[in-house]
C-alpha positions, -999 to +999 in steps of 0.1 A: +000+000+000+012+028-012+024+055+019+010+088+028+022+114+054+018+142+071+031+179+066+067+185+083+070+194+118+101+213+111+116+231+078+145+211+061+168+238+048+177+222+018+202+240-007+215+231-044+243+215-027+220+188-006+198+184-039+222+174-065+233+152-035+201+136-033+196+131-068+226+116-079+219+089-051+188+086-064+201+079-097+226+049-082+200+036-060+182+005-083+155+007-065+146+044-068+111+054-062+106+075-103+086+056-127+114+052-154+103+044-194+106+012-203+112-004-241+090-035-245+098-055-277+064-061-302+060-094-299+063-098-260+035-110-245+025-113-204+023-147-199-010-155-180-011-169-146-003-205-147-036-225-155-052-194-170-039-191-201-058-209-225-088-196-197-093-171-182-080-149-154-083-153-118-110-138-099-084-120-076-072-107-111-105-092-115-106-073-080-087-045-084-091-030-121-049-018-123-044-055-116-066-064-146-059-040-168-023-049-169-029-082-180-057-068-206-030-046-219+000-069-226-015-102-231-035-101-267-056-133-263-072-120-232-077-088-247-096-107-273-115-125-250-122-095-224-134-071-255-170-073-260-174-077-297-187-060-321-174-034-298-193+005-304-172+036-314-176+066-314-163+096-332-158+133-320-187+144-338-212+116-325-208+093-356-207+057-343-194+024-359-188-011-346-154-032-345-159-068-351-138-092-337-114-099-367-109-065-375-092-059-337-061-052-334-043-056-301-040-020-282-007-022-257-023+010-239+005+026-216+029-009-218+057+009-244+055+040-223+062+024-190+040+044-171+002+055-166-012+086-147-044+093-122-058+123-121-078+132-089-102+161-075-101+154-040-073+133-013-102+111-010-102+099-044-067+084-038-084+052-025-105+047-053-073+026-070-080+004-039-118-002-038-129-037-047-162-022-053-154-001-079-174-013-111-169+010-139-136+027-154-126+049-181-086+052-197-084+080-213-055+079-238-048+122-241-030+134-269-018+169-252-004+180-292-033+168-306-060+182-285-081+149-286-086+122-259-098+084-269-114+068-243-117+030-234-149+023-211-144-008-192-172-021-172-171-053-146-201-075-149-203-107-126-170-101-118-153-100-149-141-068-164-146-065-202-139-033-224-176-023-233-172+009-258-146+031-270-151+070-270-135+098-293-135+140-279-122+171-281-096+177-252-113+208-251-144+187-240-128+170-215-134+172-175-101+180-172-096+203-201-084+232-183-057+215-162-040+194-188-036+228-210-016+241-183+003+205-180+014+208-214+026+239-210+043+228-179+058+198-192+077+218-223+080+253-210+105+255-188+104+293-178+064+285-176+072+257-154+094+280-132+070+306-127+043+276-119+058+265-089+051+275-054+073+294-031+078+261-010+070+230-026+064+205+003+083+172-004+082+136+012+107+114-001+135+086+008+158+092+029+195+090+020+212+080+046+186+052+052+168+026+028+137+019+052+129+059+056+120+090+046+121+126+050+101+154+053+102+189+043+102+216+020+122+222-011+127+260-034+119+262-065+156+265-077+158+232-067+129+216-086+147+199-112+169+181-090+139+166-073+112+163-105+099+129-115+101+120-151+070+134-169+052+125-199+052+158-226+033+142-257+006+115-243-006+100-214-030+074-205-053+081-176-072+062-157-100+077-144-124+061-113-153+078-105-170+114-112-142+143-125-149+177-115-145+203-141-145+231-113-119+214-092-095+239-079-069+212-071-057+181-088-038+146-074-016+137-100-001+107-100+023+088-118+023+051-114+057+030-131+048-003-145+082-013-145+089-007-102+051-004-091+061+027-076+039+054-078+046+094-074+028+123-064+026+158-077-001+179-062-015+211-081-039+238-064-054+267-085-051+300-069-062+336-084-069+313-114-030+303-118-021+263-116+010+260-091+025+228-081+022+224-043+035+191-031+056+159-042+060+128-028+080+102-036 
């Protein structure tokens, strides 16, 4: 489970010095806490659970949707047998189609990347990941250049998750339409990205001098860089649980590596209408 803390009791003066300290440890230590890309070759395929391959997953599989769509995403008989053909689509403008079962082709989702986001409105949606209850989820594959979002709704019926329908929209449509605008921006403006930071950035994060901790504190923006996770500029694939909130004044972004199962977390507030980056943890 992934861990959460509190803000610091006391303020860590940390200067360029300590931070370029810290990240090159970070950058030796193999098992470093940033969701790193990862190069999967074309025809590599996830083998299934012993048993289940020829079958079908295990219900414990089906419980938590990340767990399932993992699977979904890198193995392309399951996929197969997991889509519900012939599968609706529809375009931008409300045109619709179906896809029948031989015209599939197998979609990798997020696997070539090495990483997938969540984007939440409120600290209580962080759990959502985590609910066994949860019955119906969107991926959102956002093309931030292109201005356009395709979107995979996946729906679990007796207990079995099965992609349902496939969506097309305008990013300008989107819930969170506003926010990713200024996360492109962020991502490949870097004087932007300077003036979109808060004065203290509050930071959780592993300790240095100790494998099994962490610290807690605040770092400047000068020292951003030496701390930032590795973002995605072009795409990124989304998952969405639940109800987003176009009039959200803060976002939970976080970035989940498929590679380490770590996950990372940038927090964003809106204030006098400006985005500014308020909080990572690590």
């Amino acid at each position: 489970m992934r861990r959460r803390h509190s803000p610091a009791c006391c303020r860590l003066m940390l200067t360029w010095a300590m931070a370029v300290t810290s990240l090159l440890w970070l950058a030796a230590c193999t098992g470093g806490k940033r969701p790193q890309p990862v190069v999967f070759e074309e025809e590599e395929e996830e083998p299934l659970p012993e048993r289940y391959e020829n079958d079908d997953l295990p219900k414990a599989a089906d419980e938590l949707f990340d767990d399932f769509v993992y699977y979904y995403s890198s193995n392309a008989s399951l996929q197969r047998r997991r889509t519900s053909f012939p599968l609706p689509v529809t375009a931008a403008d409300g045109r619709s189609h179906e896809v029948d079962d031989s015209a599939w082709t197998a979609d990798r989702f997020f696997m070539d990347q090495g990483m997938y986001v969540r984007i939440f409105d409120t600290e209580e949606q962080l759990q959502l990941p985590s609910d066994t209850t949860v019955d119906n989820v969107v991926v959102e594959k956002i093309f931030l250049g292109g201005d356009s979002v395709r979107q995979y709704f996946f729906q679990r019926t007796e207990g079995r998750w099965q992609l349902t329908s496939i969506g097309h929209q305008a990013l300008k449509n989107n819930a969170n339409a506003q926010f990713l605008n200024f996360y492109h921006q962020f991502t490949t403006d870097s004087v932007f990205r300077q003036n979109s930071l808060s004065n203290e950035i509050a930071f959780t994060g592993p300790d240095p001098d100790d494998d099994f901790a962490t610290m807690e504190g605040f770092i400047s923006p000068d020292s951003w860089e030496a701390f930032a996770p590795v973002l995605p500029t072009d795409s990124i694939y989304n998952i969405v649980y639940g109800k987003q909130n176009a009039r959200s004044k803060e976002k939970f972004f976080v970035i989940c590596g498929i590679a380490n199962g770590m996950e990372t977390e940038i927090d964003f507030q809106q204030k006098r209408g400006n985005w500014k980056l308020t909080k990572l943890i690590e």
